[in-house]
N, C-alpha and C positions, 0 to 999 in steps of 0.2 A: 836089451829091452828097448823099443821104439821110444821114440816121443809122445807117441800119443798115448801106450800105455805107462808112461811117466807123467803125463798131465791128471790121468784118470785117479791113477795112485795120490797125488798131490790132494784134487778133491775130495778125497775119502777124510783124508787125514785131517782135517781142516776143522779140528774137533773147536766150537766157540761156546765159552764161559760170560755167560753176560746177566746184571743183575739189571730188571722190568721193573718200573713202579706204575700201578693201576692209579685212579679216584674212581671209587665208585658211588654214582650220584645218588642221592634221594629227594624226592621232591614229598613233601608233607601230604597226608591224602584227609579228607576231611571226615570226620564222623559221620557213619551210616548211621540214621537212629538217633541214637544216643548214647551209642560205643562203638567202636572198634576205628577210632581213628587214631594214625599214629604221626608222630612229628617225623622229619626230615632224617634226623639223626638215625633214629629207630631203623628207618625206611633203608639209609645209606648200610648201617651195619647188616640190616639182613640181607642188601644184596652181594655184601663183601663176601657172608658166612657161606651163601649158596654158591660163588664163585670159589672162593677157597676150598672148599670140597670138591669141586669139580676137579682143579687144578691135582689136588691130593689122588682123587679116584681115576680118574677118567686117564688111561694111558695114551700118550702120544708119539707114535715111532719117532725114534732117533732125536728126542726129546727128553730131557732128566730133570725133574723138580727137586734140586736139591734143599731146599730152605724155603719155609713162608715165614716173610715179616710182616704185621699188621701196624699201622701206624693211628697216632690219635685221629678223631675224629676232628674236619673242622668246618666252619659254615662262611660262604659269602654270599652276601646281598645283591642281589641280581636284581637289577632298576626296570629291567623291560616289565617284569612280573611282579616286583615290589613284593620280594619274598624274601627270608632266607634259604638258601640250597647248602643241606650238607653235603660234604664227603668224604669217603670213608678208604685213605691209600692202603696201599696192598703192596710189598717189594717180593717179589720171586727172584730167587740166585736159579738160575738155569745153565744146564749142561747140551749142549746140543749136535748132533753130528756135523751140520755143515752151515754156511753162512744164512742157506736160504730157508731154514726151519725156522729164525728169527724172525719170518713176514709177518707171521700168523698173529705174534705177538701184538705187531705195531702196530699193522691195520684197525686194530680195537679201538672203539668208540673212548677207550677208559683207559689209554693208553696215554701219558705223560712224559716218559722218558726211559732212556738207556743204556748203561754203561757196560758198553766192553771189557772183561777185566781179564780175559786170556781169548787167541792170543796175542799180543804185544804189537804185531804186525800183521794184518792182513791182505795176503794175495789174493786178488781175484783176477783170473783168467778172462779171455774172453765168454767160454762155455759156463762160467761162472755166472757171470755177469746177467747173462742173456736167465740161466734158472733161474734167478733170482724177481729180475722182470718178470718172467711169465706168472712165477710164484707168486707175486705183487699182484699180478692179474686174477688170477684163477681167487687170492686171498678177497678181494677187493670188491668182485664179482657173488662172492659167497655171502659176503658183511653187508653188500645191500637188498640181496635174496630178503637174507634175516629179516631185516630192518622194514625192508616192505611188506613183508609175513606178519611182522610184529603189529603192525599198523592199520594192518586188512582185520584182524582181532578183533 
């Protein structure tokens, strides 16, 4: 077997266990009329519930949602706006084929942290390396598509 098809084989195998925690924001929206406004709180959980379904329905190659944690809701005071902002964490245990299926994760606006928990040591190659970057690229590219989509609305 070459080297080069022993590098290739290394990257397949590269199977990474790592558990994501979200916050997902709510900002309080004020009453139309004279109902339908809801607080922060309300606001943060319903966008965890539409997230959390997605994560649950919506398949991602070479990607495994093994577990959703929902965590308490909690609020801080944000001085620029003199408001309370809730949020609403979220921990995903994810199964994943290779290093660089983990971009998609972190590049999120609502992305806070995350721990590696297999494997134990991680090789990265140079060819590694560099999918990864791109990955970060093409990810990072995509999240401010979204974001200026979102905003043109």
């Amino acid at each position: 077997m070459s080297k080069e098809n022993e590098i290739n084989n290394e990257e397949k195998k590269q199977v990474v266990k790592f558990k994501i925690r979200f916050d997902y924001q709510g900002k309080s929206k004020p009453a139309k009329f004279f109902f339908g406004g809801k607080n922060s709180e309300n606001i943060a959980e319903d966008v965890r519930e539409q997230q959390m379904a997605m994560w649950r329905n919506i398949p991602i190659q070479g990607v495994k949602i093994e577990n959703i944690d929902m965590g308490e809701i909690y609020t801080v005071h944000d001085e620029e706006i003199d408001e309370e902002i809730a949020y609403a964490p979220m921990e995903l245990l994810v199964k994943a084929d290779n290093i660089e299926d983990l971009v998609r994760f972190i590049v999120r606006e609502e992305f806070r942290r995350i721990e590696i928990i297999e494997p134990e040591i991680l090789e990265m190659n140079k060819q590694i390396l560099e999918k990864v970057f791109f990955k970060m690229n093409e990810e990072m590219k995509t999240q401010m598509y979204l974001k200026s989509k979102k905003y043109r609305e």
